[in-house]
PAZAPA-4460 file (N, C-alpha, C; in steps of 0.05 Angstrom, whole numbers, plus 32768, in hexadecimal, padded with zeros to 4 digits):
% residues 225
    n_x    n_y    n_z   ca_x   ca_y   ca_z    c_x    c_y    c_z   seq   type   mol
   8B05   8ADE   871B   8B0B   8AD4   8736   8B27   8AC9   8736     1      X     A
   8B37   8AC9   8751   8B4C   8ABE   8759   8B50   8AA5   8758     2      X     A
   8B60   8A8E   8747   8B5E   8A78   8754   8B7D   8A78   875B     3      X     A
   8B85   8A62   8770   8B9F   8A64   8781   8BB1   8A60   876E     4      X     A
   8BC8   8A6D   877C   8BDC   8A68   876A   8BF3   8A4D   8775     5      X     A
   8BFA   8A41   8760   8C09   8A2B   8763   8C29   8A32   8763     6      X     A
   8C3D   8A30   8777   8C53   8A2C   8778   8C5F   8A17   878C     7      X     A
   8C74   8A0D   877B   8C82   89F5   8786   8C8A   89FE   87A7     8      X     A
   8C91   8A10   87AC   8CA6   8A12   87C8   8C8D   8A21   87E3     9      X     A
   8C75   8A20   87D3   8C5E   8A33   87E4   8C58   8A16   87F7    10      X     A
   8C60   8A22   8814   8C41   8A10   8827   8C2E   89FD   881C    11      X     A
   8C2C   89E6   8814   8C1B   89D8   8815   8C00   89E4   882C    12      X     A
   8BE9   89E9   8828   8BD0   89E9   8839   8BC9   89D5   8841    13      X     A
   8BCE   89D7   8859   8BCA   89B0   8861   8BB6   89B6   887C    14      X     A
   8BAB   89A1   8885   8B93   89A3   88A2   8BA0   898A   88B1    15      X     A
   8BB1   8988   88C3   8BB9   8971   88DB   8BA7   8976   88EA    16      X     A
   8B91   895D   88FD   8B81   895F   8909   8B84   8942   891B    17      X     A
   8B8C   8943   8933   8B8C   892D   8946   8B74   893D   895B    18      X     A
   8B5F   8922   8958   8B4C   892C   8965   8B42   890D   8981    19      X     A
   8B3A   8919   8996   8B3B   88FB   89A6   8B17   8901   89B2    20      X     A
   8B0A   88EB   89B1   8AF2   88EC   89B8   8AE9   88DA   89CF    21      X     A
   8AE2   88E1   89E5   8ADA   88D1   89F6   8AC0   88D3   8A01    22      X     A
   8AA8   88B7   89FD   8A91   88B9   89FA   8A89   88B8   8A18    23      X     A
   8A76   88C7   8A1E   8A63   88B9   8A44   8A4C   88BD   8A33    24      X     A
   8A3B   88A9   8A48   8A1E   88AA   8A34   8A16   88B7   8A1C    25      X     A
   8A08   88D5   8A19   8A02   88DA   8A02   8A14   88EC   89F8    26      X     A
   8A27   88F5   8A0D   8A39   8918   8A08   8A4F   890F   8A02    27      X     A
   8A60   8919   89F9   8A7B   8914   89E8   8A8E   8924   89F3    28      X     A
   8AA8   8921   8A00   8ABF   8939   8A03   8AD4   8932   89EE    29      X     A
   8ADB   8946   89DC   8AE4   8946   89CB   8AFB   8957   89CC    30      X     A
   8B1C   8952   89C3   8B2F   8963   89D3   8B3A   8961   89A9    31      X     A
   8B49   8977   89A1   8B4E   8979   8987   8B5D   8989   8982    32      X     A
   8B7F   897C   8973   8B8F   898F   8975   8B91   898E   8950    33      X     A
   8B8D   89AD   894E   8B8B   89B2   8927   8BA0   89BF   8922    34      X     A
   8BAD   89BC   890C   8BCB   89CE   8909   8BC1   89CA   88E7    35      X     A
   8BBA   89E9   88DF   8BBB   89F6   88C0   8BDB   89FB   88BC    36      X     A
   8BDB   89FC   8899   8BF7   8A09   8899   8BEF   8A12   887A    37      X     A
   8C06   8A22   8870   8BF9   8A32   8862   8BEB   8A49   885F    38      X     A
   8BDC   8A4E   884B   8BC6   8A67   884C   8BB2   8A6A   8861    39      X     A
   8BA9   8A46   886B   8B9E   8A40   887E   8BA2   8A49   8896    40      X     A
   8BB4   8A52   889A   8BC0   8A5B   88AF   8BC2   8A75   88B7    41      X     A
   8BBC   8A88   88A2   8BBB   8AA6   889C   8BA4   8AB0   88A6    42      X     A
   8B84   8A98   889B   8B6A   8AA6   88A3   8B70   8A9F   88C3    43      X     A
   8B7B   8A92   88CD   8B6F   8A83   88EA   8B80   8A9B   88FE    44      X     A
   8B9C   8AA4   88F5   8BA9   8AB6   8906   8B96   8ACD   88F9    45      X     A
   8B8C   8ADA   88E7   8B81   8AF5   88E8   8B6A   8AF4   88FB    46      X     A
   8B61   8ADA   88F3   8B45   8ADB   890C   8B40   8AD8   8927    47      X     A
   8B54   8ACA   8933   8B55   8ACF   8950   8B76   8AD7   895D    48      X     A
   8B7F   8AEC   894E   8B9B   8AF4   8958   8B9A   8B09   896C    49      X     A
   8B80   8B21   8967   8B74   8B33   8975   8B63   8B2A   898F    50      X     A
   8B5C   8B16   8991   8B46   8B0E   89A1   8B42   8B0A   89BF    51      X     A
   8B3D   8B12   89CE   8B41   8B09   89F0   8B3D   8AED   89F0    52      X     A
   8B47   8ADD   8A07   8B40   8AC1   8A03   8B1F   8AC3   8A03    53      X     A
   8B11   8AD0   8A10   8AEF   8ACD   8A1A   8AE3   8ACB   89F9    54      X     A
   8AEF   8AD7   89E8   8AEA   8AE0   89CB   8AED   8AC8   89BF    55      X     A
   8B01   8AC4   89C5   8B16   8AA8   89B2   8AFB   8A94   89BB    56      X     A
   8AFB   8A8F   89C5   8AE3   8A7B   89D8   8ACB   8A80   89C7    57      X     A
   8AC7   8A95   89C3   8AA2   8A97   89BC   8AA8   8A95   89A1    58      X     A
   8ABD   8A9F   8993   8AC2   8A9B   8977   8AC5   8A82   896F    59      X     A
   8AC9   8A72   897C   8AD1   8A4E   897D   8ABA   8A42   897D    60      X     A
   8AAE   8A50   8992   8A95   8A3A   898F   8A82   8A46   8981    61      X     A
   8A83   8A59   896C   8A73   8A60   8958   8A7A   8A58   893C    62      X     A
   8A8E   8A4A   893F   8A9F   8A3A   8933   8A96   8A1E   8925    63      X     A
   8A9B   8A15   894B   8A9C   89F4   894B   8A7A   89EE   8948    64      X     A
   8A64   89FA   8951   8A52   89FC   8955   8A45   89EE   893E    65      X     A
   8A4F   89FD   8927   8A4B   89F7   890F   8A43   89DF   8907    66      X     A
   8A57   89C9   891B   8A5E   89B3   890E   8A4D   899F   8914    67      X     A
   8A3F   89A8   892A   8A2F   8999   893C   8A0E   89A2   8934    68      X     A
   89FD   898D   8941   89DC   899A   8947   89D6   899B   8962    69      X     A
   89EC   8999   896E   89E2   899A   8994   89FC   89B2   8997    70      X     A
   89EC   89BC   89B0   8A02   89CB   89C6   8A19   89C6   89C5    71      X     A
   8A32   89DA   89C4   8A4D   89D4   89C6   8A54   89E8   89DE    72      X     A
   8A62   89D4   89F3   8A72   89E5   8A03   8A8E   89ED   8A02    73      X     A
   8A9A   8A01   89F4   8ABC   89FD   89F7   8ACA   8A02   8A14    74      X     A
   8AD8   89F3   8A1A   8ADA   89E7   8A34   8B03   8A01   8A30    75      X     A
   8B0E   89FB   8A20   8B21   8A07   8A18   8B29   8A0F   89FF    76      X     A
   8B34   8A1E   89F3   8B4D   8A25   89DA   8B5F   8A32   89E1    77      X     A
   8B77   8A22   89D0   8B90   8A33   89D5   8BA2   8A2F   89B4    78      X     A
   8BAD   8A4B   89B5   8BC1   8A43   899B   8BDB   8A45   89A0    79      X     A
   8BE5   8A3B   8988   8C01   8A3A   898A   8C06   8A48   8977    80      X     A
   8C1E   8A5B   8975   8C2E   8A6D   895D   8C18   8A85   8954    81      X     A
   8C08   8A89   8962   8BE8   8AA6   895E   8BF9   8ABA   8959    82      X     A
   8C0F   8AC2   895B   8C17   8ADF   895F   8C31   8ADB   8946    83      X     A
   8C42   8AC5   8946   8C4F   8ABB   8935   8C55   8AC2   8912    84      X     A
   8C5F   8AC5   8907   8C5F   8AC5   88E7   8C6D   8AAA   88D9    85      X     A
   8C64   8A9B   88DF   8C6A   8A7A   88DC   8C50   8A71   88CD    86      X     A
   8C5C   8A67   88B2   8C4C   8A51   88AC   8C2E   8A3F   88B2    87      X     A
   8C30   8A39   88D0   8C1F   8A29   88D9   8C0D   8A38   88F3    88      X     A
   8BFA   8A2E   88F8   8BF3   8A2D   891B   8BE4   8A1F   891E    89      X     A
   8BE0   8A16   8931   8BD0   8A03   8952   8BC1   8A06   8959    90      X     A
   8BAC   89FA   895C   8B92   8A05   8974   8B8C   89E8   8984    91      X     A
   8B81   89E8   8994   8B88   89D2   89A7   8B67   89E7   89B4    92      X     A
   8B50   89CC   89B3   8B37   89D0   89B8   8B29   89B9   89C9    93      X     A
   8B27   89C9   89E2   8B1A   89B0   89F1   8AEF   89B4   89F3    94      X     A
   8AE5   89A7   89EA   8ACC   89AB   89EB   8AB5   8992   89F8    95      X     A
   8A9B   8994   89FB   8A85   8985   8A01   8A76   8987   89EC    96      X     A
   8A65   8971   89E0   8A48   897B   89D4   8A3A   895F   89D7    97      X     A
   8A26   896A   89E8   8A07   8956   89F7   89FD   8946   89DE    98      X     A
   89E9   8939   89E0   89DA   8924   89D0   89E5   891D   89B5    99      X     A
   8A02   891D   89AF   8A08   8908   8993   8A0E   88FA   8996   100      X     A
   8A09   88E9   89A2   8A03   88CB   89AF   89E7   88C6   89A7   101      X     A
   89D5   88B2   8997   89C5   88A8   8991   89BB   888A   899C   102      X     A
   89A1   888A   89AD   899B   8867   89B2   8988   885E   899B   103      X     A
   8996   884A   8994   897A   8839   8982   897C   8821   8987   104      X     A
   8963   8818   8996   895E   8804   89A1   8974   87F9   89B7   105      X     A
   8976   87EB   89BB   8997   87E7   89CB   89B5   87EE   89C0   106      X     A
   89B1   8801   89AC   89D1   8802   89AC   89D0   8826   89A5   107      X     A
   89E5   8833   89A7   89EC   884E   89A3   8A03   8850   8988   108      X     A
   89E6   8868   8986   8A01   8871   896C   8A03   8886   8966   109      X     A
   8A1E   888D   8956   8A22   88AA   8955   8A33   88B3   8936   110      X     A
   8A30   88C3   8933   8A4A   88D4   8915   8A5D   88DC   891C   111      X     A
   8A73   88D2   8913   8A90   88E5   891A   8A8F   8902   8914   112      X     A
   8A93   891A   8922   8A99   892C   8929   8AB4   8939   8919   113      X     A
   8AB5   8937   88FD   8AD3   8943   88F3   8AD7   895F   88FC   114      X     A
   8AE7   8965   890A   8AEF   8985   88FE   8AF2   8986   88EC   115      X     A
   8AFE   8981   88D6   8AFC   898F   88C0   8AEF   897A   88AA   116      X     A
   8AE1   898A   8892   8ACD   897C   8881   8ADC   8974   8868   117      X     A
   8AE4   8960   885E   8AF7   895D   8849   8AEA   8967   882A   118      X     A
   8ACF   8959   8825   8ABE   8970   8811   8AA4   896B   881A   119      X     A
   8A9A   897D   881C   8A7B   8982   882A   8A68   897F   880E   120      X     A
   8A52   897A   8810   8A38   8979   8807   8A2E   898B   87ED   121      X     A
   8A2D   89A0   87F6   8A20   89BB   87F0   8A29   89C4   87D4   122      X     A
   8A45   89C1   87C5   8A40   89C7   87B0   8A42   89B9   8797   123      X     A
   8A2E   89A6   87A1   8A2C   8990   8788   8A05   8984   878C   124      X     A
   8A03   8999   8787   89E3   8996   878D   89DA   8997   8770   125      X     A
   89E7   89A0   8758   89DE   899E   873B   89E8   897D   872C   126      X     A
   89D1   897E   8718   89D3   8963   870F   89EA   8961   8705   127      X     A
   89F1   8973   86F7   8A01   8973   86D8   8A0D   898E   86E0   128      X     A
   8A1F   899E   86D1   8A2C   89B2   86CA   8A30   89B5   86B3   129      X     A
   8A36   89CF   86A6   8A32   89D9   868E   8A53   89E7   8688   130      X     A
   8A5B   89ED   86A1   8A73   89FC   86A3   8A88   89EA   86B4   131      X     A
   8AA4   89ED   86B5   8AB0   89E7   86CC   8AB2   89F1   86EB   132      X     A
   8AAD   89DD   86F5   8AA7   89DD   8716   8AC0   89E9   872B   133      X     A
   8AC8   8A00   872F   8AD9   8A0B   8738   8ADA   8A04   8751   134      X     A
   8AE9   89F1   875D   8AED   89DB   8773   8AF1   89EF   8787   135      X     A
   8B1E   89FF   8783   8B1B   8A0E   878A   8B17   8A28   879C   136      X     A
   8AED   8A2E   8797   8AD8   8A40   87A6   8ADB   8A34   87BD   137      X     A
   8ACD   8A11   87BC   8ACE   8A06   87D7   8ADA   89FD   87E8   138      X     A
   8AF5   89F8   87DD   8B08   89EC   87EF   8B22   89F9   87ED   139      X     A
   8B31   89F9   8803   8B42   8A0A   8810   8B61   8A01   8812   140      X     A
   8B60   89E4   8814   8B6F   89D0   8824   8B81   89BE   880F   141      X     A
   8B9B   89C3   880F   8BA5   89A6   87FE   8BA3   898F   8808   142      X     A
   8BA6   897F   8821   8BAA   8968   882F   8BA2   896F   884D   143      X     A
   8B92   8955   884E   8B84   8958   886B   8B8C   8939   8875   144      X     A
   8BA1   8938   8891   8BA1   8924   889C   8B91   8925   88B3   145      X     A
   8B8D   8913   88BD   8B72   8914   88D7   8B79   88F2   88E8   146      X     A
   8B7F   88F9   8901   8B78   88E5   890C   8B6D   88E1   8925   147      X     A
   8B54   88D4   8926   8B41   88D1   893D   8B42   88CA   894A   148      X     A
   8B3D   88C3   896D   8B42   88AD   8983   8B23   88AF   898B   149      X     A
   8B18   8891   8990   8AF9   8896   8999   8AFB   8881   89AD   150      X     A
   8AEF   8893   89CE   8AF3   887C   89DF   8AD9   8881   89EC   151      X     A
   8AD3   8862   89EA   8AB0   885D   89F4   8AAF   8850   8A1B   152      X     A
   8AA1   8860   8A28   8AA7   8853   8A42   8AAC   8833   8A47   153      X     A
   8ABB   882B   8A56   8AC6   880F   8A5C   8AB3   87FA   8A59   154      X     A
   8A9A   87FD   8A5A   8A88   87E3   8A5D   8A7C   87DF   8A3A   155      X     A
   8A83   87FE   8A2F   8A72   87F6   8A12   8A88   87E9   8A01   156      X     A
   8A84   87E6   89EA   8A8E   87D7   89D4   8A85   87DB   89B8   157      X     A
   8A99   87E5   89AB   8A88   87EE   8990   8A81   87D8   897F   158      X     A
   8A6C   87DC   8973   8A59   87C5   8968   8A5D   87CD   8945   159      X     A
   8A58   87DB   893B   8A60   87DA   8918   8A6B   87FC   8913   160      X     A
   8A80   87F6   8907   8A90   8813   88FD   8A9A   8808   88D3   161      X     A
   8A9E   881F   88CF   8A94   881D   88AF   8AAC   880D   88A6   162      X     A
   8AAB   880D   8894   8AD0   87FA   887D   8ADA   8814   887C   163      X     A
   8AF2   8806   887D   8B03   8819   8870   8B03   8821   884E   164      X     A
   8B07   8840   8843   8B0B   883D   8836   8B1B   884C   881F   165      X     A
   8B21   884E   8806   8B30   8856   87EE   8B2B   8863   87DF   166      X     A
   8B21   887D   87DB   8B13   888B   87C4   8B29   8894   87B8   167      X     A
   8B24   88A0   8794   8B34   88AF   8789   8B2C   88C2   876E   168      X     A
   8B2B   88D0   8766   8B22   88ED   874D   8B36   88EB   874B   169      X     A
   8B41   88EC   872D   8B55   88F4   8724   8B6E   88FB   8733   170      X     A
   8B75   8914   873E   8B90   890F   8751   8B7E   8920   8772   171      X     A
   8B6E   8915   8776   8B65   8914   878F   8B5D   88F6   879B   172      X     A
   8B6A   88FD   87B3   8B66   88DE   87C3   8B50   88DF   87E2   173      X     A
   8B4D   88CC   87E5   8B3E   88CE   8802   8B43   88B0   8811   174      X     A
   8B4C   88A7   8820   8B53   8895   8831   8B4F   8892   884D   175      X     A
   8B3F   887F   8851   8B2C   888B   8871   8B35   8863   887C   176      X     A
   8B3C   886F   888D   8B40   884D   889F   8B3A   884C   88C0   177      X     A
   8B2B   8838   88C8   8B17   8831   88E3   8B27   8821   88F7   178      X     A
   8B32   881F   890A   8B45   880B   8916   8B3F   8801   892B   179      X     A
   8B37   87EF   892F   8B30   87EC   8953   8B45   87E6   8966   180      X     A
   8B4E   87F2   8975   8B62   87EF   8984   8B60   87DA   89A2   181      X     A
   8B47   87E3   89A3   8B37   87CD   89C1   8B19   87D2   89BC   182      X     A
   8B0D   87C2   89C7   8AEF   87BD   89C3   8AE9   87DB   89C7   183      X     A
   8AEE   87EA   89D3   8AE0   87FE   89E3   8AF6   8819   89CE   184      X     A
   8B02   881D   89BF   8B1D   8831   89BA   8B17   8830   898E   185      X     A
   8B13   8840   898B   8B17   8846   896B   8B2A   8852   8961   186      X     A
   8B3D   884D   8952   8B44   8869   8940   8B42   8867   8922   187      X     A
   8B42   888A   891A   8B38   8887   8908   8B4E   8890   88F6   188      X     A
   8B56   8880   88DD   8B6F   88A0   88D3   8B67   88A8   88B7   189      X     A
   8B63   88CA   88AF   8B5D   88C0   8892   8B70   88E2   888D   190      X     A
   8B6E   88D5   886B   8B86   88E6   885A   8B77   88EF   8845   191      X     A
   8B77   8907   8841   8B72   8914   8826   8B84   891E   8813   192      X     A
   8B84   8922   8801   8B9D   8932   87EB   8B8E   893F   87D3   193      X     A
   8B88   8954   87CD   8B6D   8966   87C6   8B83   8976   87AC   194      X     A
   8B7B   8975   8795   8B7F   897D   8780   8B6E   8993   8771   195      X     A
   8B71   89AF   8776   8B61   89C6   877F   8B57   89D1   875C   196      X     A
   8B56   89C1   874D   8B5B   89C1   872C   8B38   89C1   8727   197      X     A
   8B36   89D5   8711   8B1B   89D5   8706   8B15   89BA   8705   198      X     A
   8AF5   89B5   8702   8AEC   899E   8703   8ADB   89A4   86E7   199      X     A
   8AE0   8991   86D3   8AD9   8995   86B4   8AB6   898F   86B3   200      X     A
   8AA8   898F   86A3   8A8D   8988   86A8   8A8E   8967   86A4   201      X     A
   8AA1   8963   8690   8A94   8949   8692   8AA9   893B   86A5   202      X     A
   8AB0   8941   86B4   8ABB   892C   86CC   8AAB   8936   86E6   203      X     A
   8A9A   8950   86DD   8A82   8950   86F6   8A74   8940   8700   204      X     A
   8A6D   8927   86F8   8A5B   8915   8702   8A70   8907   8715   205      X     A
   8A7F   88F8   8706   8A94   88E9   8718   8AA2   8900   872F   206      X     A
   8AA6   890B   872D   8AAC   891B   874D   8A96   891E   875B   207      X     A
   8A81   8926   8755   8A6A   8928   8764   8A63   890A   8775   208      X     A
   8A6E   88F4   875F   8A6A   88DE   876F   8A7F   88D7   8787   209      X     A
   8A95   88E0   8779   8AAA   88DD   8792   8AA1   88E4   87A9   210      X     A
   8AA2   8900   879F   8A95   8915   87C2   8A7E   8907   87D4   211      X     A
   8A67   88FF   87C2   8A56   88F8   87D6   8A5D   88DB   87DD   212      X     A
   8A71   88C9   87D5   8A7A   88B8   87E5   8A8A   88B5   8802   213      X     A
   8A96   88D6   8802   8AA6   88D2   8819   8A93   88E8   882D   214      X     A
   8A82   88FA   8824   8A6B   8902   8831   8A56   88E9   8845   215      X     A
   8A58   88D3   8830   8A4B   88C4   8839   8A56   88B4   8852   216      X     A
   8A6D   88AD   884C   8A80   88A6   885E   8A84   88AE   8878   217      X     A
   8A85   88CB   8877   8A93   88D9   888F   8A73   88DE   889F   218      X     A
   8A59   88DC   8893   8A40   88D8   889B   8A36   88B8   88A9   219      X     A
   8A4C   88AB   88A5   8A45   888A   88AD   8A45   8891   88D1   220      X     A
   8A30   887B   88D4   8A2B   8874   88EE   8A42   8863   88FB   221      X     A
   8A4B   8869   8916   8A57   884D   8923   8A49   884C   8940   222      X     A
   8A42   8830   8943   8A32   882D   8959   8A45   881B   8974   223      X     A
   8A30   8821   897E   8A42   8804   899A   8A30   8804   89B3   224      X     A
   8A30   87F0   89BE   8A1C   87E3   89D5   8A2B   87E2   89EF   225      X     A
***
Protein backbone atom coordinates (compact mmCIF):
# COMPACT_ATOMS: atom_id res chain seq x y z
CA UNK A 1 0.00 0.00 0.00
CA UNK A 2 0.70 3.76 -0.60
CA UNK A 3 1.67 5.75 2.28
CA UNK A 4 1.99 9.67 1.44
CA UNK A 5 4.78 11.03 0.41
CA UNK A 6 6.64 13.70 2.40
CA UNK A 7 8.13 16.84 0.76
CA UNK A 8 9.17 20.06 2.20
CA UNK A 9 7.65 22.60 -0.56
CA UNK A 10 4.24 20.22 -1.04
CA UNK A 11 0.83 21.91 0.33
CA UNK A 12 0.49 21.33 3.75
CA UNK A 13 -3.31 19.39 3.94
CA UNK A 14 -4.90 21.61 6.15
CA UNK A 15 -9.10 21.88 7.02
CA UNK A 16 -9.98 25.92 7.88
CA UNK A 17 -13.51 25.75 9.20
CA UNK A 18 -15.36 28.97 10.52
CA UNK A 19 -18.59 27.70 11.42
CA UNK A 20 -21.50 30.06 13.15
CA UNK A 21 -24.42 28.40 14.95
CA UNK A 22 -27.55 29.99 15.92
CA UNK A 23 -29.93 28.12 18.30
CA UNK A 24 -34.22 28.68 18.29
CA UNK A 25 -35.71 26.15 20.41
CA UNK A 26 -34.79 22.67 19.35
CA UNK A 27 -33.46 23.41 15.50
CA UNK A 28 -30.16 24.83 14.80
CA UNK A 29 -29.17 27.20 11.58
CA UNK A 30 -25.85 26.54 10.98
CA UNK A 31 -23.93 28.73 8.19
CA UNK A 32 -20.05 27.09 7.50
CA UNK A 33 -17.38 28.31 5.50
CA UNK A 34 -14.56 25.19 4.93
CA UNK A 35 -11.46 25.88 2.85
CA UNK A 36 -9.24 22.35 2.19
CA UNK A 37 -5.91 22.87 0.65
CA UNK A 38 -3.83 20.43 -0.59
CA UNK A 39 -4.69 16.88 -1.78
CA UNK A 40 -7.77 17.82 0.13
CA UNK A 41 -8.73 19.82 -2.25
CA UNK A 42 -8.35 17.47 -5.32
CA UNK A 43 -11.13 14.88 -3.92
CA UNK A 44 -13.65 17.92 -3.24
CA UNK A 45 -13.09 19.60 -6.96
CA UNK A 46 -13.29 16.01 -8.68
CA UNK A 47 -16.53 15.56 -6.85
CA UNK A 48 -18.65 18.35 -7.38
CA UNK A 49 -16.84 20.18 -10.43
CA UNK A 50 -19.37 18.33 -12.86
CA UNK A 51 -22.45 18.83 -10.89
CA UNK A 52 -25.68 21.07 -11.46
CA UNK A 53 -26.22 23.11 -8.44
CA UNK A 54 -29.69 20.79 -7.75
CA UNK A 55 -26.82 17.89 -7.59
CA UNK A 56 -24.33 19.86 -5.58
CA UNK A 57 -27.27 20.18 -3.07
CA UNK A 58 -28.30 16.57 -2.81
CA UNK A 59 -24.61 15.52 -2.77
CA UNK A 60 -24.15 17.91 0.34
CA UNK A 61 -26.67 16.77 2.14
CA UNK A 62 -25.69 13.20 1.70
CA UNK A 63 -22.79 14.46 3.03
CA UNK A 64 -23.63 16.59 5.93
CA UNK A 65 -26.35 14.14 6.84
CA UNK A 66 -23.84 11.98 7.98
CA UNK A 67 -23.02 14.06 10.74
CA UNK A 68 -26.18 14.36 12.21
CA UNK A 69 -29.22 11.79 13.58
CA UNK A 70 -32.00 14.25 12.59
CA UNK A 71 -33.11 15.75 9.20
CA UNK A 72 -30.79 18.09 7.41
CA UNK A 73 -32.07 20.78 5.26
CA UNK A 74 -29.35 22.49 2.94
CA UNK A 75 -30.73 25.80 2.69
CA UNK A 76 -27.51 26.69 0.26
CA UNK A 77 -23.79 25.77 -1.21
CA UNK A 78 -21.52 27.61 -2.99
CA UNK A 79 -17.78 27.25 -3.94
CA UNK A 80 -15.12 29.19 -4.52
CA UNK A 81 -12.11 28.29 -7.11
CA UNK A 82 -14.50 24.68 -8.42
CA UNK A 83 -13.20 25.12 -11.83
CA UNK A 84 -9.72 26.58 -10.76
CA UNK A 85 -6.22 24.66 -10.61
CA UNK A 86 -5.25 26.31 -7.33
CA UNK A 87 -4.19 24.80 -4.36
CA UNK A 88 -7.26 25.39 -2.26
CA UNK A 89 -11.19 25.71 -2.38
CA UNK A 90 -14.33 27.04 -0.50
CA UNK A 91 -17.58 25.85 0.16
CA UNK A 92 -19.74 28.10 2.05
CA UNK A 93 -22.91 25.87 3.45
CA UNK A 94 -25.97 27.21 4.77
CA UNK A 95 -28.15 24.46 6.50
CA UNK A 96 -31.13 23.50 9.24
CA UNK A 97 -31.24 20.29 11.37
CA UNK A 98 -34.55 19.86 13.80
CA UNK A 99 -34.27 18.24 17.32
CA UNK A 100 -30.39 18.66 18.47
CA UNK A 101 -31.48 20.60 20.97
CA UNK A 102 -32.18 18.37 24.02
CA UNK A 103 -34.58 19.31 27.34
CA UNK A 104 -33.60 17.78 30.60
CA UNK A 105 -35.57 18.86 33.13
CA UNK A 106 -35.31 22.64 32.91
CA UNK A 107 -32.39 23.20 30.99
CA UNK A 108 -31.38 22.18 27.18
CA UNK A 109 -28.71 20.56 25.83
CA UNK A 110 -26.91 19.79 22.93
CA UNK A 111 -23.29 18.42 21.05
CA UNK A 112 -21.32 20.59 18.94
CA UNK A 113 -21.85 19.81 15.41
CA UNK A 114 -18.00 19.71 13.95
CA UNK A 115 -17.72 19.57 10.31
CA UNK A 116 -14.94 17.99 10.32
CA UNK A 117 -13.90 14.98 12.77
CA UNK A 118 -10.30 15.43 14.05
CA UNK A 119 -9.97 11.44 14.88
CA UNK A 120 -13.07 9.47 15.02
CA UNK A 121 -13.77 6.35 17.09
CA UNK A 122 -13.83 3.43 14.81
CA UNK A 123 -10.40 2.38 14.43
CA UNK A 124 -9.28 1.73 17.77
CA UNK A 125 -11.79 -0.75 18.78
CA UNK A 126 -8.78 -3.51 19.45
CA UNK A 127 -7.23 -3.90 22.82
CA UNK A 128 -3.70 -4.24 21.87
CA UNK A 129 -2.00 -4.55 18.41
CA UNK A 130 0.43 -6.92 17.26
CA UNK A 131 1.52 -4.84 14.25
CA UNK A 132 1.94 -1.09 13.56
CA UNK A 133 -1.20 0.98 13.32
CA UNK A 134 -1.10 2.70 9.93
CA UNK A 135 -2.63 6.14 11.08
CA UNK A 136 -2.22 7.29 7.65
CA UNK A 137 -5.57 4.70 6.34
CA UNK A 138 -7.65 7.06 8.53
CA UNK A 139 -6.68 10.28 8.36
CA UNK A 140 -6.23 12.64 5.55
CA UNK A 141 -5.45 15.99 7.12
CA UNK A 142 -2.17 17.67 8.41
CA UNK A 143 -3.73 20.59 10.55
CA UNK A 144 -7.23 21.40 11.30
CA UNK A 145 -8.09 24.96 12.54
CA UNK A 146 -11.82 25.40 13.41
CA UNK A 147 -13.58 28.14 14.80
CA UNK A 148 -17.12 28.15 16.14
CA UNK A 149 -19.69 30.99 16.97
CA UNK A 150 -22.78 29.62 19.08
CA UNK A 151 -25.62 32.02 19.55
CA UNK A 152 -28.48 30.97 21.94
CA UNK A 153 -31.78 33.15 21.64
CA UNK A 154 -31.58 36.45 23.82
CA UNK A 155 -33.46 35.27 26.93
CA UNK A 156 -31.28 31.96 27.35
CA UNK A 157 -27.91 31.80 28.95
CA UNK A 158 -25.53 29.09 28.83
CA UNK A 159 -25.31 27.21 32.00
CA UNK A 160 -22.03 24.65 31.88
CA UNK A 161 -19.64 24.28 28.73
CA UNK A 162 -16.48 21.93 29.09
CA UNK A 163 -12.59 23.31 30.16
CA UNK A 164 -10.54 23.99 27.95
CA UNK A 165 -8.17 21.79 26.87
CA UNK A 166 -4.28 20.43 25.91
CA UNK A 167 -3.67 17.08 24.54
CA UNK A 168 -0.45 15.71 22.99
CA UNK A 169 1.15 12.02 21.22
CA UNK A 170 4.32 12.40 20.46
CA UNK A 171 4.33 15.14 17.62
CA UNK A 172 0.56 15.37 17.50
CA UNK A 173 -1.27 18.09 19.28
CA UNK A 174 -4.95 18.92 20.01
CA UNK A 175 -5.96 22.24 21.66
CA UNK A 176 -9.65 22.99 22.08
CA UNK A 177 -10.66 26.33 23.93
CA UNK A 178 -14.46 27.52 25.17
CA UNK A 179 -14.94 31.39 25.46
CA UNK A 180 -17.87 33.13 26.51
CA UNK A 181 -18.24 36.22 24.89
CA UNK A 182 -21.87 37.25 26.48
CA UNK A 183 -24.12 35.19 28.53
CA UNK A 184 -26.03 34.18 25.52
CA UNK A 185 -22.67 33.97 22.55
CA UNK A 186 -19.85 31.02 22.66
CA UNK A 187 -16.85 30.53 20.75
CA UNK A 188 -15.11 27.85 20.26
CA UNK A 189 -11.40 27.66 18.73
CA UNK A 190 -9.54 24.49 18.41
CA UNK A 191 -6.19 23.41 16.58
CA UNK A 192 -4.93 20.22 15.47
CA UNK A 193 -1.36 19.35 14.02
CA UNK A 194 -1.53 15.48 13.01
CA UNK A 195 1.68 13.58 12.42
CA UNK A 196 0.57 10.94 9.73
CA UNK A 197 3.61 8.43 11.01
CA UNK A 198 3.06 4.69 11.74
CA UNK A 199 1.83 4.15 15.14
CA UNK A 200 4.37 1.38 16.79
CA UNK A 201 2.46 -1.28 18.95
CA UNK A 202 3.75 -0.33 21.88
CA UNK A 203 2.76 3.35 21.78
CA UNK A 204 -0.72 1.82 20.73
CA UNK A 205 -2.28 2.12 23.99
CA UNK A 206 -1.21 5.67 24.66
CA UNK A 207 -2.69 6.95 21.32
CA UNK A 208 -5.66 5.08 21.71
CA UNK A 209 -5.89 6.97 24.88
CA UNK A 210 -5.24 10.25 23.37
CA UNK A 211 -7.94 9.68 20.71
CA UNK A 212 -10.59 8.72 22.90
CA UNK A 213 -9.87 11.77 24.97
CA UNK A 214 -10.61 14.24 22.36
CA UNK A 215 -13.53 11.90 21.02
CA UNK A 216 -14.62 12.36 24.28
CA UNK A 217 -14.37 15.93 24.25
CA UNK A 218 -15.83 16.90 21.03
CA UNK A 219 -18.86 14.41 22.44
CA UNK A 220 -19.23 16.78 25.66
CA UNK A 221 -22.48 18.28 26.40
CA UNK A 222 -23.05 22.19 26.71
CA UNK A 223 -26.23 23.17 28.19
CA UNK A 224 -28.15 26.51 28.98
CA UNK A 225 -31.53 27.62 30.49
Amino acid sequence: SLTPIKTSNKTKDKILTKEKIDISGNEMNITYSNTKYGDLSNWTRKTYRSLSQENTNKKMQESVSKKFNNPVKINNVSFGALDELVDSINVVVDLNVKNEVKQIGAQSVFVVPYVDVVIAASPFNLEKRNYDFEYWKYEDADEYKTQIEINLPPDKTFAEIPKNEKLSFNDITYDISYTKKASNKLIILREAHINRNNITPEDYTKFKTFATKIVEKEGSYITFK
